[in-house]
mmCIF file of the N, C-alpha and C atoms, coordinates in Angstrom:
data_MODEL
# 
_entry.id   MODEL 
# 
loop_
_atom_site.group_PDB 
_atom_site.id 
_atom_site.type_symbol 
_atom_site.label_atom_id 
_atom_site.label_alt_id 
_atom_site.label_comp_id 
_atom_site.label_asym_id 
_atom_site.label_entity_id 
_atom_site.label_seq_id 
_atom_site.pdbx_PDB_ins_code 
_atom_site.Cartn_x 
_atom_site.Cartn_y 
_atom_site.Cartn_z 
_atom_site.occupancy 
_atom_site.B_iso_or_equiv 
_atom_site.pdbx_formal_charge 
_atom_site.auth_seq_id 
_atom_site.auth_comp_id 
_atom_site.auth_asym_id 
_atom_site.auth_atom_id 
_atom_site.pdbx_PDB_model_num 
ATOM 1   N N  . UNK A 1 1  ? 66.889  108.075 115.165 1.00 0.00 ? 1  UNK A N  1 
ATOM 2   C CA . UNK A 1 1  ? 67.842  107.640 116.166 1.00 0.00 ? 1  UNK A CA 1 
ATOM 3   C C  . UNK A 1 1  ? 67.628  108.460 117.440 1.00 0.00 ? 1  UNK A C  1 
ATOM 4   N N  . UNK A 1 2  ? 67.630  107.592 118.646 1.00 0.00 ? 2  UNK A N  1 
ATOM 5   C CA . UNK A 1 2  ? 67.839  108.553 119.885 1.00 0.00 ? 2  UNK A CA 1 
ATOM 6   C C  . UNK A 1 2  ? 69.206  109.213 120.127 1.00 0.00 ? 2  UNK A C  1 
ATOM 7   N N  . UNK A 1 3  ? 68.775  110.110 121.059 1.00 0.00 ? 3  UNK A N  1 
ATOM 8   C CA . UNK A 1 3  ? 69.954  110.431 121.375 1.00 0.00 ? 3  UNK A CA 1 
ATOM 9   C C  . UNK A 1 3  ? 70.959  109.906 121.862 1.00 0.00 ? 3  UNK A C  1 
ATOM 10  N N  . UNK A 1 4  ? 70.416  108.938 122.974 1.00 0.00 ? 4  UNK A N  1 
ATOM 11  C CA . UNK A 1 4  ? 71.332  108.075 123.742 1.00 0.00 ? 4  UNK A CA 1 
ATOM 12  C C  . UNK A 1 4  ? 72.126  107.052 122.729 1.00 0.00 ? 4  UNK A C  1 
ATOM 13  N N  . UNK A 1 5  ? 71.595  106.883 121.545 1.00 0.00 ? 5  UNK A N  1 
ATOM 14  C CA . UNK A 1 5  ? 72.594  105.869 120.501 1.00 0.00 ? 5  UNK A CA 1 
ATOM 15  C C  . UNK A 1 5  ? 73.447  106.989 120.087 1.00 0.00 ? 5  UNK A C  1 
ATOM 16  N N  . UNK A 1 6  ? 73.310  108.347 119.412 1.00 0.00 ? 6  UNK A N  1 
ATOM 17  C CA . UNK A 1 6  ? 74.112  109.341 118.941 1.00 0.00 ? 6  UNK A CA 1 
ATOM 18  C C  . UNK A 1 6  ? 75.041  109.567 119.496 1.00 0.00 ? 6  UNK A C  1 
ATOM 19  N N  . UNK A 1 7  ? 74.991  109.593 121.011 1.00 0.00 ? 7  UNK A N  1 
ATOM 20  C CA . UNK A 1 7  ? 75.942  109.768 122.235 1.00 0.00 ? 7  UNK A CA 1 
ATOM 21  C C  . UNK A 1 7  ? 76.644  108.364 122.483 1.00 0.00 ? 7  UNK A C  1 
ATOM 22  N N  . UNK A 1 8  ? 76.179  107.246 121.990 1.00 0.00 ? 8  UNK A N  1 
ATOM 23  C CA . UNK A 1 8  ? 76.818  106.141 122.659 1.00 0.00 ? 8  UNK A CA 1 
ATOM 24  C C  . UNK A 1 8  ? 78.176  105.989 121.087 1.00 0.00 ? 8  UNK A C  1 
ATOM 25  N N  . UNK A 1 9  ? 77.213  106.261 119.690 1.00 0.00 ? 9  UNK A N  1 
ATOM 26  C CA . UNK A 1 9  ? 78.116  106.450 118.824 1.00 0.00 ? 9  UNK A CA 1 
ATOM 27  C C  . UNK A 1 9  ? 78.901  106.939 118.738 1.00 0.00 ? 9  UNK A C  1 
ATOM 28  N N  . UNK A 1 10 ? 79.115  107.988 119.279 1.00 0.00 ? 10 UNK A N  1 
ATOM 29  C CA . UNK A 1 10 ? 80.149  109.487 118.957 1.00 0.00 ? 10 UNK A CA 1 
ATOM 30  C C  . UNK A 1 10 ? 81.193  108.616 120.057 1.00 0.00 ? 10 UNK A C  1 
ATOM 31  N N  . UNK A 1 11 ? 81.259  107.990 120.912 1.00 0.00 ? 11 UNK A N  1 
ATOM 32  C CA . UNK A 1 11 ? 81.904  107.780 122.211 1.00 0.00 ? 11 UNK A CA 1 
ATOM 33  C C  . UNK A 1 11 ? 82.546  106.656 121.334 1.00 0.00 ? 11 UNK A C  1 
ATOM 34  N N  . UNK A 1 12 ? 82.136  105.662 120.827 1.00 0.00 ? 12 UNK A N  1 
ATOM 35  C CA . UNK A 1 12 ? 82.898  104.485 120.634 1.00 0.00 ? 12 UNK A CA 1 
ATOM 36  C C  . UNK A 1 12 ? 83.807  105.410 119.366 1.00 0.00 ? 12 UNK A C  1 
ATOM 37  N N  . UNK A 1 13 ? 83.344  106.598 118.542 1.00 0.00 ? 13 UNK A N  1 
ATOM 38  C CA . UNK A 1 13 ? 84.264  106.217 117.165 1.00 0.00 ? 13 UNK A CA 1 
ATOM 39  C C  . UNK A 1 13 ? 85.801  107.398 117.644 1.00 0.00 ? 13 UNK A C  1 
ATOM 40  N N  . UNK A 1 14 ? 85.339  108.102 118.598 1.00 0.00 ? 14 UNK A N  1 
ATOM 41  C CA . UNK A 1 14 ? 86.295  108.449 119.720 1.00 0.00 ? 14 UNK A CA 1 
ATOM 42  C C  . UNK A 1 14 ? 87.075  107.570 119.852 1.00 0.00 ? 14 UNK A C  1 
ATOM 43  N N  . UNK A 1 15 ? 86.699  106.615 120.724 1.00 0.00 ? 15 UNK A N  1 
ATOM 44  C CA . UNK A 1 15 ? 88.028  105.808 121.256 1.00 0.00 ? 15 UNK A CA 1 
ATOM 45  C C  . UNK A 1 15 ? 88.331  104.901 120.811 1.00 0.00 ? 15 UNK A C  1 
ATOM 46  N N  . UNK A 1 16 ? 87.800  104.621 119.503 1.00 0.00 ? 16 UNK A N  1 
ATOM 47  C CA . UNK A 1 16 ? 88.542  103.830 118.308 1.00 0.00 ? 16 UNK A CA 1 
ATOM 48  C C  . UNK A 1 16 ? 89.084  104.908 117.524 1.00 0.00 ? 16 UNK A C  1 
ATOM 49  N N  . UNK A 1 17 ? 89.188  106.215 117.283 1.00 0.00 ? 17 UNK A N  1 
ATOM 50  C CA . UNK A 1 17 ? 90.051  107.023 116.984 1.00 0.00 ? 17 UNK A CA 1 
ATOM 51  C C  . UNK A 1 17 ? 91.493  107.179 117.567 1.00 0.00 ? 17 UNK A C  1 
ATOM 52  N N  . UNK A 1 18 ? 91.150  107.566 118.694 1.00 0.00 ? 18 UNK A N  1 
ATOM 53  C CA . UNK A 1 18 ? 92.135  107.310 120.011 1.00 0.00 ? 18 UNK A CA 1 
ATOM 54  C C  . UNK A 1 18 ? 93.079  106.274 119.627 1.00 0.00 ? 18 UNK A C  1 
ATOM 55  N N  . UNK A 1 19 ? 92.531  105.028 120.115 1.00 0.00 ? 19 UNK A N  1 
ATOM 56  C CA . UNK A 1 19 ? 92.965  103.452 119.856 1.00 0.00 ? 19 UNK A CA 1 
ATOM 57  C C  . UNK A 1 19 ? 94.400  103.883 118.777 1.00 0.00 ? 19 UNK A C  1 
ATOM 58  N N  . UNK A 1 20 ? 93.562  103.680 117.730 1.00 0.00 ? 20 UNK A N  1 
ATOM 59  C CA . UNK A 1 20 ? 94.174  103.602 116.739 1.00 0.00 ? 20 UNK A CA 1 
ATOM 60  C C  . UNK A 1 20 ? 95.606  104.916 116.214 1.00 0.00 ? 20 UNK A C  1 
ATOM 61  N N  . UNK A 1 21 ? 95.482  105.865 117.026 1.00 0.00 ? 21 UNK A N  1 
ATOM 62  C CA . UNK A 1 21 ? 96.360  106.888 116.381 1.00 0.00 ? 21 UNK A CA 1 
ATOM 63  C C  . UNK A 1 21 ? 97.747  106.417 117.506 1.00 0.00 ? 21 UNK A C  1 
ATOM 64  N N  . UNK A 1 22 ? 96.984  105.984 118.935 1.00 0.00 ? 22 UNK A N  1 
ATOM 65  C CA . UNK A 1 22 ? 97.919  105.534 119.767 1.00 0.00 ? 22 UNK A CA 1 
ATOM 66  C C  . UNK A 1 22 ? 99.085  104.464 119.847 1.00 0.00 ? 22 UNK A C  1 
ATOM 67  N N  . UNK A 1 23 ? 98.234  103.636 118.678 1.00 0.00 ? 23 UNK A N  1 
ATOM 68  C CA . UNK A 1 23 ? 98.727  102.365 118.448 1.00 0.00 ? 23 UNK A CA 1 
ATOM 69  C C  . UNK A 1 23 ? 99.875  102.221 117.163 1.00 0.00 ? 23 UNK A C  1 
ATOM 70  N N  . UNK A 1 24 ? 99.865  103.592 116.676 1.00 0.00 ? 24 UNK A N  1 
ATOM 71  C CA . UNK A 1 24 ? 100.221 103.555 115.173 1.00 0.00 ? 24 UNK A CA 1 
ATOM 72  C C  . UNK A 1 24 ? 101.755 104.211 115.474 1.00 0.00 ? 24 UNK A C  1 
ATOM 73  N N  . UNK A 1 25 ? 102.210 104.219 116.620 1.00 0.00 ? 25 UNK A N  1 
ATOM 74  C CA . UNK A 1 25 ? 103.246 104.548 116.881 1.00 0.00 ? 25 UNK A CA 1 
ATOM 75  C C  . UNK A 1 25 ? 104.018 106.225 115.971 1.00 0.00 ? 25 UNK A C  1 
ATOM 76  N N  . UNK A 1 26 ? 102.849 106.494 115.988 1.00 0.00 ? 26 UNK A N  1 
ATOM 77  C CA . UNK A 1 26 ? 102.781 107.960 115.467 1.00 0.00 ? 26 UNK A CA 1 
ATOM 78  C C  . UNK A 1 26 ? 103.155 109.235 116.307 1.00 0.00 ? 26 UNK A C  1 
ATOM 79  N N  . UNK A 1 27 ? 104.012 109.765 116.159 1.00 0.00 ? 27 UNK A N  1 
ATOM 80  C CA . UNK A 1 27 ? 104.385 111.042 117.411 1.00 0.00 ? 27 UNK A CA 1 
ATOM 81  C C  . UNK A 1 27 ? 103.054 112.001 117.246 1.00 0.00 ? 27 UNK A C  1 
ATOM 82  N N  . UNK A 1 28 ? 102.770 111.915 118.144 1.00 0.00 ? 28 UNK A N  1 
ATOM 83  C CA . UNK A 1 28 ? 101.267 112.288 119.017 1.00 0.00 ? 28 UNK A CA 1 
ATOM 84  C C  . UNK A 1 28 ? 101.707 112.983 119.983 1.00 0.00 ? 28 UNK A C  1 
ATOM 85  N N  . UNK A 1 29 ? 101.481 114.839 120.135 1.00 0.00 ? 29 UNK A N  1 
ATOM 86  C CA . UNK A 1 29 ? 101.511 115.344 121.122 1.00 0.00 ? 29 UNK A CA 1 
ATOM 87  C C  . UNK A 1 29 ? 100.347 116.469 121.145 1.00 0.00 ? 29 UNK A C  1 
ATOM 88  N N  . UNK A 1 30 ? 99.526  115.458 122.245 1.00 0.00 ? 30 UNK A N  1 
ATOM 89  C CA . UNK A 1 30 ? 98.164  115.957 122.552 1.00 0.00 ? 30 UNK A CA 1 
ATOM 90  C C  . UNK A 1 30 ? 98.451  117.247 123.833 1.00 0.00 ? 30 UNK A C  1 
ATOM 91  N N  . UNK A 1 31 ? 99.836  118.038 123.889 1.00 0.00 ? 31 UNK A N  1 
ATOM 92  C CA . UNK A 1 31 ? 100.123 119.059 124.624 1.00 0.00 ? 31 UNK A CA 1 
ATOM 93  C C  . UNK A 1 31 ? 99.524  120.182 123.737 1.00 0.00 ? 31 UNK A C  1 
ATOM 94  N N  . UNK A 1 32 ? 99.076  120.452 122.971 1.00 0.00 ? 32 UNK A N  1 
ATOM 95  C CA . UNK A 1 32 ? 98.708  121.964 122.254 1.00 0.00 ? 32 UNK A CA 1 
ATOM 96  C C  . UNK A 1 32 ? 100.167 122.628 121.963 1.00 0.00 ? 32 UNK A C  1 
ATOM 97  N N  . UNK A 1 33 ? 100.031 124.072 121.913 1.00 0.00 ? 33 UNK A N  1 
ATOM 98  C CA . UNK A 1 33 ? 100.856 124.416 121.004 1.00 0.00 ? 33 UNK A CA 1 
ATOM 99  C C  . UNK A 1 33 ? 102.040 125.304 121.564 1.00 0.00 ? 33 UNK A C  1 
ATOM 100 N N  . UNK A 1 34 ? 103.132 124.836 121.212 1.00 0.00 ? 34 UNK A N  1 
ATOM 101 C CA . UNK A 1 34 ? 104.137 124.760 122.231 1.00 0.00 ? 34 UNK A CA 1 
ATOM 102 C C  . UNK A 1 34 ? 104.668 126.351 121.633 1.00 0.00 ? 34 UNK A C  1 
ATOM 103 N N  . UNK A 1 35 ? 105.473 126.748 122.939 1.00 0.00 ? 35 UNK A N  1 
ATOM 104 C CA . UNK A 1 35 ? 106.184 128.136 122.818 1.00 0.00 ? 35 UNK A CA 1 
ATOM 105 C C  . UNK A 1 35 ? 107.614 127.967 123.196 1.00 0.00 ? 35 UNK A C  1 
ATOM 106 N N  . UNK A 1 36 ? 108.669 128.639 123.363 1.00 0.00 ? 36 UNK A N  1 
ATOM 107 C CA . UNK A 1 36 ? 110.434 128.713 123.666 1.00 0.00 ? 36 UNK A CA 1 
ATOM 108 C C  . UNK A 1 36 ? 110.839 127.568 123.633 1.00 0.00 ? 36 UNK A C  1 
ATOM 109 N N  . UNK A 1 37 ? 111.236 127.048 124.644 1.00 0.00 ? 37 UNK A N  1 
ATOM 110 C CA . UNK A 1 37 ? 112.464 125.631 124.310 1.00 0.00 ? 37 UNK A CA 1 
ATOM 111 C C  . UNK A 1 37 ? 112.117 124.802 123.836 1.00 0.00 ? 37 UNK A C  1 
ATOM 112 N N  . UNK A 1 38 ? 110.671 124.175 123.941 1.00 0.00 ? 38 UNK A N  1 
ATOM 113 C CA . UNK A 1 38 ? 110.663 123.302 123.579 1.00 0.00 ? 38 UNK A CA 1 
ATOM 114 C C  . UNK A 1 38 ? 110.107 123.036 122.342 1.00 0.00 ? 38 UNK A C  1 
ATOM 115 N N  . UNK A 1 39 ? 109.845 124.460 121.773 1.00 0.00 ? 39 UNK A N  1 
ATOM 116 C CA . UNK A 1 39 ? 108.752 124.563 120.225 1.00 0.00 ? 39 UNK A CA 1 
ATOM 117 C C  . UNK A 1 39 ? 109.967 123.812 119.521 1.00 0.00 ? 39 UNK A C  1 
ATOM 118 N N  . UNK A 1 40 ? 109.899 122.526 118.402 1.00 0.00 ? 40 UNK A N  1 
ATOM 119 C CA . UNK A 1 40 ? 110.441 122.560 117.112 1.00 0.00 ? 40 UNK A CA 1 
ATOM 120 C C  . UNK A 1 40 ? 110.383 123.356 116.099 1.00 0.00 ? 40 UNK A C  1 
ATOM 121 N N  . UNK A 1 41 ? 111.533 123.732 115.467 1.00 0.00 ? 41 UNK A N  1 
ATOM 122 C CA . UNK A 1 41 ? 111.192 124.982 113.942 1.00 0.00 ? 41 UNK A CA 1 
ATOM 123 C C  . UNK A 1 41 ? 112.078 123.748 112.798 1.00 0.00 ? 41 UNK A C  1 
ATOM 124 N N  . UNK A 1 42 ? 111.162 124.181 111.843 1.00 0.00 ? 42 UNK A N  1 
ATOM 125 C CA . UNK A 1 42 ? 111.361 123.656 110.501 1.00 0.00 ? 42 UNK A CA 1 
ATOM 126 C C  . UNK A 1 42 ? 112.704 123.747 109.982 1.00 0.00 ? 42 UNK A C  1 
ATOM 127 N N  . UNK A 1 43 ? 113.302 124.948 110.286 1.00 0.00 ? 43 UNK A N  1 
ATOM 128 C CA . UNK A 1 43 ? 114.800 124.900 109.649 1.00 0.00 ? 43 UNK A CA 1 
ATOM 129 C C  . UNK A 1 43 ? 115.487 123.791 110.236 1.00 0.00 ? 43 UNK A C  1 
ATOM 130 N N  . UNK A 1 44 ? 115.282 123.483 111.596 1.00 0.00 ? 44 UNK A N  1 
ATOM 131 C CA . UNK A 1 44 ? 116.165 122.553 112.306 1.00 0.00 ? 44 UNK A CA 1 
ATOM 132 C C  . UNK A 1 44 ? 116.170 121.301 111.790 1.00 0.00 ? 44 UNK A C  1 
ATOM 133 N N  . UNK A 1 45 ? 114.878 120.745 111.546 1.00 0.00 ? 45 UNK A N  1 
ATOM 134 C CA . UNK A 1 45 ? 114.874 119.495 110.672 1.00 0.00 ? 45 UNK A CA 1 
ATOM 135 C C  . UNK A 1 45 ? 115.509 119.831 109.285 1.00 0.00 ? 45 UNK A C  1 
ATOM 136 N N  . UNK A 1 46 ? 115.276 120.518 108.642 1.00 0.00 ? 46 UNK A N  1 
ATOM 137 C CA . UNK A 1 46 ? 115.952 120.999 107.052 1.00 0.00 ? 46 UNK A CA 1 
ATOM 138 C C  . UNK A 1 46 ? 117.222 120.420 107.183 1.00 0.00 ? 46 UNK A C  1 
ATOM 139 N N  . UNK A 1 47 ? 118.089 121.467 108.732 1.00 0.00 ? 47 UNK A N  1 
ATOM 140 C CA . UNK A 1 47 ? 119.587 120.956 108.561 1.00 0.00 ? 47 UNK A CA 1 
ATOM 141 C C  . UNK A 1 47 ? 120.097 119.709 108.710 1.00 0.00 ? 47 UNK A C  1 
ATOM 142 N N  . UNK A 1 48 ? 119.095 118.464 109.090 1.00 0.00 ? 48 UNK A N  1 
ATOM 143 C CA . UNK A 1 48 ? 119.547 117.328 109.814 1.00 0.00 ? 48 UNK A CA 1 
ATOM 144 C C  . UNK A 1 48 ? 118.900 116.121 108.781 1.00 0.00 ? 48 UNK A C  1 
ATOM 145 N N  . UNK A 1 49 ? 118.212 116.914 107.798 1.00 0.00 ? 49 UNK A N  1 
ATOM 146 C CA . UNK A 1 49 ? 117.934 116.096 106.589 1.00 0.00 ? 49 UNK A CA 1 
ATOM 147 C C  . UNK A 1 49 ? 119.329 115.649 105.650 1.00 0.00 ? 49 UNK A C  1 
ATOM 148 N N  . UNK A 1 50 ? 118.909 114.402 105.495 1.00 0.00 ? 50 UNK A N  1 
ATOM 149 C CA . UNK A 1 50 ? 120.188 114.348 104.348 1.00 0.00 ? 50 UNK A CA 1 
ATOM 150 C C  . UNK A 1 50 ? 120.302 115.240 102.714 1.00 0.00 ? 50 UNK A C  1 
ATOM 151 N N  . UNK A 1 51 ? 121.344 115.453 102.299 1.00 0.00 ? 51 UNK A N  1 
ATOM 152 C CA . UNK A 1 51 ? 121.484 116.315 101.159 1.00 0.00 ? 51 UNK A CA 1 
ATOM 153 C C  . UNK A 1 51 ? 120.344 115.587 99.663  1.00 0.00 ? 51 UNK A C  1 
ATOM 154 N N  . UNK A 1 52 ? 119.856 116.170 99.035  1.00 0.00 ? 52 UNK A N  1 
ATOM 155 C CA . UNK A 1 52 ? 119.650 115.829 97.829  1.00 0.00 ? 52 UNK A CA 1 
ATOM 156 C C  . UNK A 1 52 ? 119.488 116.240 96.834  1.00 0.00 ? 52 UNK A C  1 
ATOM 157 N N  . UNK A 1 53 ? 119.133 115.665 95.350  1.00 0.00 ? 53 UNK A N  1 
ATOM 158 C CA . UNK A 1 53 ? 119.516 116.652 94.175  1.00 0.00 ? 53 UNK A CA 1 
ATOM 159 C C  . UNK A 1 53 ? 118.887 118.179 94.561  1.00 0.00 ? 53 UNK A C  1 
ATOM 160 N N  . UNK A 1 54 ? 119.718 119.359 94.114  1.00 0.00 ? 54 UNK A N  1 
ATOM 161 C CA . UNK A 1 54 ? 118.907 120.236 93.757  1.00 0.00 ? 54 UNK A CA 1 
ATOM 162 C C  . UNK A 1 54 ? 117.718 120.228 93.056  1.00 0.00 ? 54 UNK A C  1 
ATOM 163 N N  . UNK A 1 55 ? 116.314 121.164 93.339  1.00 0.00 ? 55 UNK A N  1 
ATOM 164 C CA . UNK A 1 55 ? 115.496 120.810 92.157  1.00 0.00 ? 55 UNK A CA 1 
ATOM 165 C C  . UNK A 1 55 ? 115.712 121.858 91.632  1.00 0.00 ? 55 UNK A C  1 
ATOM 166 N N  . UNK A 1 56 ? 115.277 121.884 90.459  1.00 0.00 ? 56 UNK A N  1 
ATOM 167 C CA . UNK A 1 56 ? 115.112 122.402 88.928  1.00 0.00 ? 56 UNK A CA 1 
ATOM 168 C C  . UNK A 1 56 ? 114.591 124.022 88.983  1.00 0.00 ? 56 UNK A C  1 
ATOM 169 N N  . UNK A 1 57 ? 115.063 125.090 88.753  1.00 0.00 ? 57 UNK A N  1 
ATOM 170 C CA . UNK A 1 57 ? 114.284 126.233 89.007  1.00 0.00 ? 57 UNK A CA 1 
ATOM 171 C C  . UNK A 1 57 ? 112.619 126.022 88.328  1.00 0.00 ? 57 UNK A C  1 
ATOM 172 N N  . UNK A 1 58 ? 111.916 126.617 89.122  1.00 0.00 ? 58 UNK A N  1 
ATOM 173 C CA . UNK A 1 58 ? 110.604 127.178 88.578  1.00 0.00 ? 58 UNK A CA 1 
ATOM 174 C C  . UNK A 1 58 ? 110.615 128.261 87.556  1.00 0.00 ? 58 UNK A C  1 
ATOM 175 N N  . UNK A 1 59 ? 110.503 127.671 86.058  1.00 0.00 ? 59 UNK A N  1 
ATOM 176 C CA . UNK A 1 59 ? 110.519 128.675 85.099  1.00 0.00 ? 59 UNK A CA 1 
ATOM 177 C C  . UNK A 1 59 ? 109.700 128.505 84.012  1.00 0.00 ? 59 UNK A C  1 
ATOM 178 N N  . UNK A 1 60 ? 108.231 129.302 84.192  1.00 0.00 ? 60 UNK A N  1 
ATOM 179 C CA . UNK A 1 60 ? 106.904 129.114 83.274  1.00 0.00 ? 60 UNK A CA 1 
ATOM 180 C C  . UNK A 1 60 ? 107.938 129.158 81.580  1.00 0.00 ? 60 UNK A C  1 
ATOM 181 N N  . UNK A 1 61 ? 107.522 127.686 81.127  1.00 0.00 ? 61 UNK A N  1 
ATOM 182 C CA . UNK A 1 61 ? 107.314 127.714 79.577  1.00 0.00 ? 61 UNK A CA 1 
ATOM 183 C C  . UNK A 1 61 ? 106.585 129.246 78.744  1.00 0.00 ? 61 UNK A C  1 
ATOM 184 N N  . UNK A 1 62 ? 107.049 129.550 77.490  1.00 0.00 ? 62 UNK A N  1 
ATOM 185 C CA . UNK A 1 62 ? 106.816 130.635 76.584  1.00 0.00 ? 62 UNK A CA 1 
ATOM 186 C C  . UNK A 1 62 ? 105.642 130.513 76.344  1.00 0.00 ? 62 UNK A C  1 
ATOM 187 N N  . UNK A 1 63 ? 104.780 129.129 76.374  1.00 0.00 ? 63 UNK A N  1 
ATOM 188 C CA . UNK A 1 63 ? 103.705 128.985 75.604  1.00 0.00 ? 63 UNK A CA 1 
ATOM 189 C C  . UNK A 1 63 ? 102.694 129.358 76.938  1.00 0.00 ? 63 UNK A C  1 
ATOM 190 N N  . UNK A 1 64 ? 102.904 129.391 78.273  1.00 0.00 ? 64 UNK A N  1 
ATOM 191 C CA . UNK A 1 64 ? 101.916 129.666 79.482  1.00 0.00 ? 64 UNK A CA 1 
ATOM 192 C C  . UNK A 1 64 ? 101.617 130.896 79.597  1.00 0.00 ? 64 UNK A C  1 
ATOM 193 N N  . UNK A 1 65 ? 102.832 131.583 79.232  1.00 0.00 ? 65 UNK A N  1 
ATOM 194 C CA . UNK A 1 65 ? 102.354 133.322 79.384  1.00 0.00 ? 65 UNK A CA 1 
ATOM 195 C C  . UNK A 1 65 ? 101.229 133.548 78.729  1.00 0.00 ? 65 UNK A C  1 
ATOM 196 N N  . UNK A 1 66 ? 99.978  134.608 79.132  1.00 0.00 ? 66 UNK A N  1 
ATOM 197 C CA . UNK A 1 66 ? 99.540  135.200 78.490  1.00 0.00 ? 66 UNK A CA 1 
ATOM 198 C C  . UNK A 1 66 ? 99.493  136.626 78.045  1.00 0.00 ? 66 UNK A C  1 
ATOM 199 N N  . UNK A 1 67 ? 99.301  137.055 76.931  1.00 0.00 ? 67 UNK A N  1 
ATOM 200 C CA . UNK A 1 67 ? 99.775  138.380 76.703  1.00 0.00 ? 67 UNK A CA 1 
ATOM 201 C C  . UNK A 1 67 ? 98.679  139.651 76.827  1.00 0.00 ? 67 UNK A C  1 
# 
């Protein structure tokens, strides 16, 4: 393959990458990585999640230990 196809390839699967992530109505923020007001933190979504069952403690079965 030449180069000029390698380069013409890489370009189309780009902007059918593009295309497609744009189109998918996907929150897409091609800003990099945000700092103070406007960073989101994980707890904040946690609190605004709805409630659900507790899960189950994590507690290895007798037979996993090894001695």
């Amino acid at each position: 393959m030449s180069n000029r196809s390698i380069i013409i390839m890489v370009l189309v699967l780009v902007g059918a990458t593009a295309y497609l992530l744009f189109k998918s109505d996907g929150n897409i923020d091609m800003g990099g990585e945000k700092h103070g007001a406007e960073a989101t933190h994980v707890e904040e979504a946690k609190k605004d999640a709805p409630a659900t069952a507790p899960a189950a403690p994590a507690v290895a079965p007798a037979a996993d230990v090894k001695k």
